[in-house]
C-alpha positions in Angstrom: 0.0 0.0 0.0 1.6 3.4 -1.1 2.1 5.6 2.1 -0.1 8.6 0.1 -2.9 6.1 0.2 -2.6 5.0 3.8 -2.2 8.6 5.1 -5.9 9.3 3.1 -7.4 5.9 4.6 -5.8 7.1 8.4 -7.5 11.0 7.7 -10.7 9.3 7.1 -12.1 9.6 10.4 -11.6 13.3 10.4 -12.9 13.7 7.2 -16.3 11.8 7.9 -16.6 13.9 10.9 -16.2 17.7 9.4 -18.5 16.2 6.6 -21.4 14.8 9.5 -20.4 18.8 11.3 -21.4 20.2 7.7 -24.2 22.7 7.9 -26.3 21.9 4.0 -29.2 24.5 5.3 -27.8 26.3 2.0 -30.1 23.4 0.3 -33.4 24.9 2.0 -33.2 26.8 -1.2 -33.8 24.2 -3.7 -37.4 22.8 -4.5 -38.5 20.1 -3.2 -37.8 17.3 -6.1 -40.4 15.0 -7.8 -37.1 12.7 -8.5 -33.4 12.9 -9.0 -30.6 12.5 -11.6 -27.2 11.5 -10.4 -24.1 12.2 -13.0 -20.6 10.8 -12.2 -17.6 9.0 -13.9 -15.2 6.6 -11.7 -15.4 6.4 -7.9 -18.2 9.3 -7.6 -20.2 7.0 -10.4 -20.1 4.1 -7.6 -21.0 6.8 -4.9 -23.6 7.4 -6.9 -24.9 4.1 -6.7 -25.7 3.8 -3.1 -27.0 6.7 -2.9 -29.4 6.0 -5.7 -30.4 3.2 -3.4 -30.7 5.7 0.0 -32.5 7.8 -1.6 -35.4 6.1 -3.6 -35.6 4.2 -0.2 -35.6 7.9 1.9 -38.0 9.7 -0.4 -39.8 7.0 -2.2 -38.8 9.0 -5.3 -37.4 7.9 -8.4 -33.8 8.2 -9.0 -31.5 7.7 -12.0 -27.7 7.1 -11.9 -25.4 7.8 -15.1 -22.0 6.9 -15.8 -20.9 10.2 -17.6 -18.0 8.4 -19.0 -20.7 5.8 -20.8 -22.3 9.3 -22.5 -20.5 9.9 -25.6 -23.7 10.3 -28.0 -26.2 11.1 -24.8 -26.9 14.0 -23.1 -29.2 14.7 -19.6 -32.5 15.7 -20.4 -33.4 17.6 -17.0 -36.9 17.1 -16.1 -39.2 19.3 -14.5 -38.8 19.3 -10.6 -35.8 17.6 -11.3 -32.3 17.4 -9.1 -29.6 16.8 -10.7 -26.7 16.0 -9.1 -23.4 15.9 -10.0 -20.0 14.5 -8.3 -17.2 15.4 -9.4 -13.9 14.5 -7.3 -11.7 17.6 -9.5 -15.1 19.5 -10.3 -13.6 19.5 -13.8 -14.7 16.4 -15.0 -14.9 16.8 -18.6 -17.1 13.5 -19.4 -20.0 15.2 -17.3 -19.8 19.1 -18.9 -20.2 16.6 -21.9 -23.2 15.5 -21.1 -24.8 18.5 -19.4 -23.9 20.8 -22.3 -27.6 20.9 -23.7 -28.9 21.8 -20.8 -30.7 25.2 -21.5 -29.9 27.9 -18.3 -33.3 27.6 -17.1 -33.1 24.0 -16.5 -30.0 24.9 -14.6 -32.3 25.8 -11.7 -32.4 22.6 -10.1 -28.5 21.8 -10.1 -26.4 20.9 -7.5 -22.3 19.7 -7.6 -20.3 17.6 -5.5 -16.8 17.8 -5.5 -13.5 18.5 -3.4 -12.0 21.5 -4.5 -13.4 25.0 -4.7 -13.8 27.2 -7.6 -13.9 24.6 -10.5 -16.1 25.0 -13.4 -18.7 22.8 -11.4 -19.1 25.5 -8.7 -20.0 28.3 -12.3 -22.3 25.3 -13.7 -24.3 24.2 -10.5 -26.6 26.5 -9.0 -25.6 24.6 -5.6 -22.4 23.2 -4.7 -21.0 21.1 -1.4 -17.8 21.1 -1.2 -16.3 17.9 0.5 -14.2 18.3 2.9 -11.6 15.9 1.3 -9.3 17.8 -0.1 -7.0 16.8 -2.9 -6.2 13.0 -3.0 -3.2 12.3 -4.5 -3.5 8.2 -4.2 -5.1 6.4 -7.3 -7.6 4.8 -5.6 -10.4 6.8 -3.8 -10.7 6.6 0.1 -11.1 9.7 2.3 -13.4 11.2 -1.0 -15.2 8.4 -1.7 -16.4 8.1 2.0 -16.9 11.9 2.0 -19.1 12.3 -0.8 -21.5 9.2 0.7 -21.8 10.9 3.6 -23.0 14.1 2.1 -25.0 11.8 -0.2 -26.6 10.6 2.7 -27.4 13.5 4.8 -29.2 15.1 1.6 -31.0 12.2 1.3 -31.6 12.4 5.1 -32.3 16.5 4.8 -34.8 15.8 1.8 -36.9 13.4 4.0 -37.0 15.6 6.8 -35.2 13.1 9.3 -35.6 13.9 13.1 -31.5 15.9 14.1 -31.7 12.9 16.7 -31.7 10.2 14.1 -28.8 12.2 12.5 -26.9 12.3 15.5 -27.3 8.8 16.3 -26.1 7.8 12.6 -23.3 10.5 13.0 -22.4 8.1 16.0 -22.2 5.0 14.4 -20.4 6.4 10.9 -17.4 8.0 13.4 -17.4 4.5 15.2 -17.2 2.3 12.0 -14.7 4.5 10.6 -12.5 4.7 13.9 -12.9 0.6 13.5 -11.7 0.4 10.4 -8.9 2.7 10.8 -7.7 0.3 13.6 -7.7 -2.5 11.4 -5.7 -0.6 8.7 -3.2 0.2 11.2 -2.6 -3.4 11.9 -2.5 -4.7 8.9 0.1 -2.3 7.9 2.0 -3.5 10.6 1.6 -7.0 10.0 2.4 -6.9 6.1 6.1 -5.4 7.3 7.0 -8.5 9.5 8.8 -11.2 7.7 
């Protein structure tokens, strides 16, 4: 395991926490959606997935996942009382500005971006954007963004249905245990792999 990669597994922990402290109030502003669209390439795609699961189970609404990178000769079609989200690790995914290029500005209403760094052409396309408290991961595979962007996933899903704060804090609970788990369990493998 490449020492970049551990040090994002070990800053997981902290991660999932600032991201369960995040305030999303800022989405009070978006409409109440009749379903949702979910646009992503590579880990974010797989994000995607469970949360496509969360939140048709959360909301009872219909939910669509696309693989951006699977949209050459297809665009998004937003629909009316639609939210569409997109994830975006960079926020310059060029796959998904592919396949939301059609998109008229009035369509636009009803956007909302995911991603870890600020000022990206995802925060100028979205009319809502989360940042993830990530921060750049250097590693090739995706750990401390990956669990990021579910947990935001999550608590919008969570947000949208109007969940009770002590459900939340409960959950918030369990995530920072699991993750704390885990980390333990990372730790010691690392440590085991180095003895001969």
């Amino acid at each position: 395991m490449s020492s970049e990669m551990l040090k994002n597994i070990l800053e997981q922990p902290e991660i999932a926490q600032r991201c369960l402290d995040m305030d999303l109030s800022l989405l009070e502003s978006l409409k109440n959606p009749d379903s949702f669209q979910l646009l992503a390439c590579g880990s974010s795609y797989h994000a995607a997935l469970v949360a496509q699961f969360w939140f048709e189970h959360l909301t009872g609404k219909l939910t669509m996942v696309f693989d951006a990178a699977n949209m050459v000769d297809r665009q998004i079609r937003q629909e009316k009382n639609n939210l569409l989200i997109l994830l975006s690790q960079s926020g310059t995914t060029a796959d998904i500005f592919k396949a939301v290029e059609s998109i008229s500005p009035a369509q636009k209403s009803q956007t909302l971006g995911i991603t870890n760094r600020s000022n990206t052409p995802l925060h100028k396309f979205c009319t809502q954007t989360i940042q993830t408290p990530a921060g750049e991961e250097l590693a090739v595979a995706a750990t401390k963004s990956f669990t990021s962007q579910l947990i935001l996933l999550l608590k919008l899903g969570l947000s949208i249905n109007s969940v009770k704060d002590s459900f939340i804090e409960s959950l918030s609970e369990q995530i920072s245990d699991t993750i704390e788990s885990c980390k333990t369990s990372i730790i010691a493998t690392n440590i085991l792999s180095k003895i001969d």
